[in-house]
Every structure is written in structure tokens, then in C-alpha cells.
C-alpha positions in Angstrom: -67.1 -16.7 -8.6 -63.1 -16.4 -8.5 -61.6 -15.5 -5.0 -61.2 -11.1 -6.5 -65.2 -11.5 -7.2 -66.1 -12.7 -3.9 -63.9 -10.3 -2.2 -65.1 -7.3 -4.3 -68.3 -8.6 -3.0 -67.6 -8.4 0.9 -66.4 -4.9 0.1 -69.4 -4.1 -1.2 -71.7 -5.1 1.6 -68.9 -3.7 4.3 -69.1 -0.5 2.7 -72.3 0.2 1.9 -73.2 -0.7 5.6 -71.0 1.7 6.9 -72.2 4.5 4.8 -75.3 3.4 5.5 -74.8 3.7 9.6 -72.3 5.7 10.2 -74.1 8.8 10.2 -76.5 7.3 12.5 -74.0 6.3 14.9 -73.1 9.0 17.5 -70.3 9.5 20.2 -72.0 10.0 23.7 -69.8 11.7 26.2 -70.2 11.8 29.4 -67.8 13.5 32.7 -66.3 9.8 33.7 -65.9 8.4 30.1 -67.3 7.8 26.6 -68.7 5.4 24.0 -71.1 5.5 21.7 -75.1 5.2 20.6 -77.2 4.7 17.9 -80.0 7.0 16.7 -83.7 5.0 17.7 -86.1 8.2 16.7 -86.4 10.9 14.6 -87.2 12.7 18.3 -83.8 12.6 19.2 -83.7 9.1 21.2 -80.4 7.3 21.1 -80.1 4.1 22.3 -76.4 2.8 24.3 -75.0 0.8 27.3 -76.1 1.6 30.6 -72.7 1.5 31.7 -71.5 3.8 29.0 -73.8 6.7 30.7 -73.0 5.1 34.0 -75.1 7.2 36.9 -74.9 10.5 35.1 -77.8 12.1 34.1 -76.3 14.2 31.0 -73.6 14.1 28.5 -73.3 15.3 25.0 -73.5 13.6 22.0 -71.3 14.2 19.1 -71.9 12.8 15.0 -69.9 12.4 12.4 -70.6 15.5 10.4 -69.8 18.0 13.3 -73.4 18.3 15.0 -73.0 17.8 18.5 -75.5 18.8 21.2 -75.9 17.6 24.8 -78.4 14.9 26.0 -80.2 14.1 28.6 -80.6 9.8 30.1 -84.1 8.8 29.2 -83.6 5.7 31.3 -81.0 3.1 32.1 -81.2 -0.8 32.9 -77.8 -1.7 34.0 -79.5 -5.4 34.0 -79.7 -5.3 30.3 -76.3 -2.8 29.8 -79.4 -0.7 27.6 -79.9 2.9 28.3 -81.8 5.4 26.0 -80.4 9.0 26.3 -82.3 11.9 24.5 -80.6 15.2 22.5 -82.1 18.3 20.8 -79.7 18.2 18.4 -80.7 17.3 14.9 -80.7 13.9 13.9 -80.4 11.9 11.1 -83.6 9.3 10.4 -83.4 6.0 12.7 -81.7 3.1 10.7 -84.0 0.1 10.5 -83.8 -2.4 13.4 -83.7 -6.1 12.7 -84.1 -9.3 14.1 -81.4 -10.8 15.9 -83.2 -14.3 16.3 -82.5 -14.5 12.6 -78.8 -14.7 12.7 -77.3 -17.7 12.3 -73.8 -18.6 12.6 -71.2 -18.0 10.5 -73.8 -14.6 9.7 -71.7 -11.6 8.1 -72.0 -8.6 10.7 -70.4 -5.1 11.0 -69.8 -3.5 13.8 -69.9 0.9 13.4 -68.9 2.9 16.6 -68.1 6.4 17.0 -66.0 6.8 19.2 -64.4 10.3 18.7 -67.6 12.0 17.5 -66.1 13.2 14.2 -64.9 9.9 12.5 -66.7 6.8 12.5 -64.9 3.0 13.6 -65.8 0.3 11.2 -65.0 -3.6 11.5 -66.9 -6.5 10.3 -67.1 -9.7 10.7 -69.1 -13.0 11.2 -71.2 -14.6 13.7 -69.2 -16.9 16.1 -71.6 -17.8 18.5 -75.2 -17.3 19.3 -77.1 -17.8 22.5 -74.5 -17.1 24.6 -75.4 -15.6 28.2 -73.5 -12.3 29.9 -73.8 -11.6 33.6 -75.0 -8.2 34.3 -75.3 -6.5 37.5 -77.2 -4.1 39.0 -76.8 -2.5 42.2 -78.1 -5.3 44.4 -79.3 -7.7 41.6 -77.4 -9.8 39.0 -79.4 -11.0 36.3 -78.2 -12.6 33.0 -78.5 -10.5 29.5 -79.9 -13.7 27.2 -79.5 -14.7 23.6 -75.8 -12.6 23.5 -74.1 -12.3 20.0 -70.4 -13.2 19.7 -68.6 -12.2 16.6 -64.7 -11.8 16.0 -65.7 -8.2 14.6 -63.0 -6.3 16.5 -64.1 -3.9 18.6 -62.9 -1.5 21.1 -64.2 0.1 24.2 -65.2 3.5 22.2 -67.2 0.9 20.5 -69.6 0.2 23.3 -73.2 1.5 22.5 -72.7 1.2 18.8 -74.5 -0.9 15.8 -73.8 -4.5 15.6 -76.0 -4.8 11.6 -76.4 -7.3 9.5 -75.6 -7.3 5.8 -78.5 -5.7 4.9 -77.8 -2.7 7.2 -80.3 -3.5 9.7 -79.2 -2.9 13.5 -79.6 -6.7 15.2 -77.1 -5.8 18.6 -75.7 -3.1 20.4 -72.1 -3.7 21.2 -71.5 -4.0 24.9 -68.4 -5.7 25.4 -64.7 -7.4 24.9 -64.8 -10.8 26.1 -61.2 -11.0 25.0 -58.6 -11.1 21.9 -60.9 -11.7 19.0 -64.5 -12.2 21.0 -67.0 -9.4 20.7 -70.2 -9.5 22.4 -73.5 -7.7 21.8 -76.7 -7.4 23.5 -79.2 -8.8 20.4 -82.2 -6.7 18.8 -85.6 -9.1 19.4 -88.5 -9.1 21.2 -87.4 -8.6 24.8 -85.1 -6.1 24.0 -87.6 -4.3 21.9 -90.1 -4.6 25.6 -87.0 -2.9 27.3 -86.1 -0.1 25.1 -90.1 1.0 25.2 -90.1 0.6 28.9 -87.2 2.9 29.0 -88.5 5.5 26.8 -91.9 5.8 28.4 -91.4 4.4 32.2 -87.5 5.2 32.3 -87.0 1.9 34.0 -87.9 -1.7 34.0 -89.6 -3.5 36.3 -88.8 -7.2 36.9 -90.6 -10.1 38.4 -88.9 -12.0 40.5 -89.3 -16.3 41.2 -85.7 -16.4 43.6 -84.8 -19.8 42.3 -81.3 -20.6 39.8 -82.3 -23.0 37.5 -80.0 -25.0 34.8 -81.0 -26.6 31.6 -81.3 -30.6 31.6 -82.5 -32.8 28.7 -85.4 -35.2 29.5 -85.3 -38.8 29.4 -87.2 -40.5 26.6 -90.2 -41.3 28.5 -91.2 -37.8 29.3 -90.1 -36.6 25.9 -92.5 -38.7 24.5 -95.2 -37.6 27.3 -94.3 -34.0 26.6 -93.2 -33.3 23.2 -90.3 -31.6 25.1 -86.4 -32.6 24.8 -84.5 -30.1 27.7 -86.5 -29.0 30.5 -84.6 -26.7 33.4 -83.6 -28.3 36.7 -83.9 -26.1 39.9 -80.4 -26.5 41.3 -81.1 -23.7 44.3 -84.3 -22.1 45.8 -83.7 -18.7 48.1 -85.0 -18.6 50.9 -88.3 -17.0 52.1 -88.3 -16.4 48.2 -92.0 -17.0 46.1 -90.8 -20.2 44.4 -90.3 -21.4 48.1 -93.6 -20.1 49.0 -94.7 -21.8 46.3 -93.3 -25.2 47.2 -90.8 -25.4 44.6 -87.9 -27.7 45.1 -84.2 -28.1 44.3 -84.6 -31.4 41.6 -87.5 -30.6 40.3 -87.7 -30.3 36.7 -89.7 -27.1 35.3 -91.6 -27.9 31.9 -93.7 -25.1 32.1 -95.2 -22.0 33.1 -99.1 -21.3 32.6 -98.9 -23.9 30.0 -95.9 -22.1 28.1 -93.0 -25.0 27.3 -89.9 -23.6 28.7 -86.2 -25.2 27.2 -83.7 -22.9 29.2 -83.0 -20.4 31.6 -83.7 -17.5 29.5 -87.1 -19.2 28.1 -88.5 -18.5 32.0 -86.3 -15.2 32.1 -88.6 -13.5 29.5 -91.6 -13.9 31.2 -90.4 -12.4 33.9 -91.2 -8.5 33.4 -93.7 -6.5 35.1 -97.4 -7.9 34.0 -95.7 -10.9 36.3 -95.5 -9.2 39.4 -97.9 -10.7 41.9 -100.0 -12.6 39.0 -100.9 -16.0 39.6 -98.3 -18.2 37.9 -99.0 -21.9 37.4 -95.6 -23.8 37.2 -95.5 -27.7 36.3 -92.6 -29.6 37.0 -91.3 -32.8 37.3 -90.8 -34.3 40.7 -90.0 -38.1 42.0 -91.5 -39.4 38.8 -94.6 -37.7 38.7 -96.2 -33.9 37.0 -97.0 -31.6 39.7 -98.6 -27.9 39.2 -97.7 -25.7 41.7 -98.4 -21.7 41.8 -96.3 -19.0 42.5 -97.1 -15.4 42.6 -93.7 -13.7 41.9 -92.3 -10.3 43.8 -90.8 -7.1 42.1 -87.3 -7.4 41.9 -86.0 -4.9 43.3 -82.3 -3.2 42.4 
């Protein structure tokens, strides 16, 4: 393939994305600013940031052949940046949603916004990173947003809410934010997310279990990888006070492996068990401490923002 093919190519794919998602990608307008959202139901569900809608409870959304209409905010999880907003305006069908645990690096991504409601902004891309981790904060809690995508598809801040798709036109992140000259970041489409958006739509919030303990990740040392089949396990580097990890004994040192017999390898391994079936249920956590495996149970709080 001569340098002309493969660029005729990249076209190809770039273009037929956009065509394919740019109708499907609104502006969403609220009194203190703007961004944009991306249809999630033939109902009229669109899907953003939570800090694009900020606190305001209504807006009006605005595609890219002239139908506008206003919307009301579903829900919002500022501890995801995901809110779901909801229009009587007619909308086009949902595009498909993907997998973002399927990306790899290097992945070919474009990034549609709308950011002026009648023309849509297109830029694409690869996969830079994967795995990275963004703070979020709510309005007493911080809590980090997992498994973020970075690409060096340029966006803007009109971008925010939009698609982040693969080459096959499937939505895998919703852009959230600039992390600087050439560094996008986007909340991935998988499993967790797909728990949040449905908690949104039907509960219009989500509710969070809560250990209070800031764990790091740590590889194990040969003997207990061979003992456990595990290579990283995460080291508890603080315990809050009057917390239910310190109820539970839990100590900075220890090494968690495990909760109710689920392996964990990172921070955002334990993070995802932490929704709302958690809340007071009896937790068995195993851990590593002065040489020896010790269970010790927990029954985590609500966390409350």
C-alpha cells in the first residue's frame, strides 16, 4: 500500500465516522455555558458531562440539521463528569455504543462535538494512553473517574459531552476534558459506565459504597505470587478515621488481594465494586499483613456527596 492509499484510507474511515455521528451529536446549552451530548435513546435521552449541565435543571439542545428543543437533566454524577439530560425534540436513532476495554494503544479514534448546534467539530486521532485515572469531585467527595482514554484528537471545550468512536463508528468515551496541548481525555464506554448511565436514567443519581481507606497499587514478591496466582496487589497507604475499613481492622501496610474472593490488581479494581448493592453488605476482605493472609470484614457506608 503506497503512502496516497493509506491516506485515502484514513479519509475514508474519518469521514464516514463523522457522517455517521454527527447527526447524532447535539449542542446542549445551558444559562452559564455550553457543550455538547450524544443521543443514548430513541426517547430523547442524551448523554454529557455533568459539569457541562452544571446545577441547572434545563437547557436546550440544538442538532445539526436545525432541530432544537429544550431538555430537561435526567440525572447528573459529577463523580463520573456523566449526566443524562432528556428533550422532546425529535431525534435521530442512538448510534451504537462500544467497548472501550477493547482499545488498545495506538487505536484510531475520532472525536465529533457540536458545539454551535448547527455545524458539527470533527478531529481524529489515536489512542495515547489507556488506564489513565482523572480526579473528579463532587460536592464533598472526590473520587477518581477509572480506565480514562487519552488521545491527541484535538479537542476543545465545546467539545465536552461529545463522541469519542472508534473506527467502526461505535461511541467508546465521552469527551470530558483538555489535559493540555495535544492530551485529550475521555470518560470510557464499559461496564461501570454502562451501571451509571442506567442508574441515572432510572434513579437520577448514583449511589456509592464507601470503605474510607486510599489504597495504591504494589507488585507482590515471588513467594506470594506463586501462593496467589496474583502479580500487583494494592497497599493501604491511609485509613480515615472512625471510617468502615477501620471498623473493620484494616491497616495502613496491609496488602489487599481480595474482596469476597474477587482478585483485585489496582485501585479502580476495588473502585467498581463499590456501588450501591455494597452499602452495608457484608464484605470479606483478605490481605496481606506481617507475613501472613488475614480475612477481615467490613460492611461499607453510603457515600454521601
Amino acid at each position: 500500500m503506497t503512502d496516497d492509499d493509506a491516506l485515502d484510507a484514513y479519509s475514508a474511515v474519518v469521514t464516514s465516522v463523522a457522517a455517521h455521528l454527527t447527526p447524532r451529536v447535539a449542542s446542549v446549552r445551558t444559562r452559564r455555558g455550553s457543550g455538547s451530548g450524544v443521543v443514548l435513546s430513541a426517547e430523547g435521552h442524551l448523554v454529557t458531562n455533568a459539569h457541562v449541565v452544571g446545577e441547572a435543571s434545563r437547557g436546550e439542545v440544538a442538532f445539526a440539521d436545525g432541530v432544537t428543543g429544550p431538555f430537561a437533566v435526567v440525572g447528573r454524577d459529577p463523580l463520573s463528569d456523566l449526566a443524562i439530560i432528556r428533550t422532546g425534540a425529535d431525534v435521530p436513532e442512538p448510534p451504537e455504543f462500544g467497548d472501550a476495554d477493547q482499545l488498545r494503544v495506538g487505536s484510531l479514534v475520532v472525536a465529533v462535538g457540536n458545539p454551535l448546534g448547527l455545524e458539527g467539530s470533527v478531529t481524529a486521532g489515536v489512542v495515547s494512553a489507556l488506564g489513565r485515572s482523572m480526579p473528579a469531585r463532587g460536592r464533598t467527595a472526590t473520587r477518581l473517574i477509572e480506565d480514562v482514554i487519552q488521545t491527541d484528537a484535538a479537542l476543545n471545550p465545546g467539545n465536552s459531552g461529545g463522541a469519542l468512536a472508534d473506527a467502526r463508528g461505535r461511541v467508546v468515551g465521552i469527551n470530558t476534558a483538555v489535559a493540555g496541548i495535544g492530551v485529550g481525555l475521555a470518560v470510557p464506554v464499559n461496564a461501570t459506565t454502562r451501571r451509571i448511565l442506567r442508574a441515572l436514567r432510572e434513579d437520577g443519581r448514583v449511589r456509592r459504597a464507601y470503605l474510607g481507606l486510599v489504597s495504591v497499587p504494589t507488585p507482590l514478591d515471588e513467594r506470594w505470587v506463586e501462593r496467589t496466582g496474583r502479580r500487583h496487589a494494592l497497599r493501604v497507604a491511609e485509613v480515615v478515621t472512625g471510617s468502615p475499613a477501620a471498623a473493620s481492622g484494616i491497616q495502613p501496610g496491609d496488602l489487599i488481594i481480595a474482596v469476597d474472593g474477587t482478585p483485585l490488581a489496582d485501585a479502580q479494581s476495588l473502585q467498581r465494586l463499590m456501588f450501591e448493592d455494597a452499602i452495608g453488605r457484608r464484605t470479606e476482605i483478605t490481605v496481606l499483613r506481617n507475613g501472613a493472609m488475614v480475612d477481615v470484614v467490613a460492611r461499607p457506608a453510603e457515600l454521601v456527596d
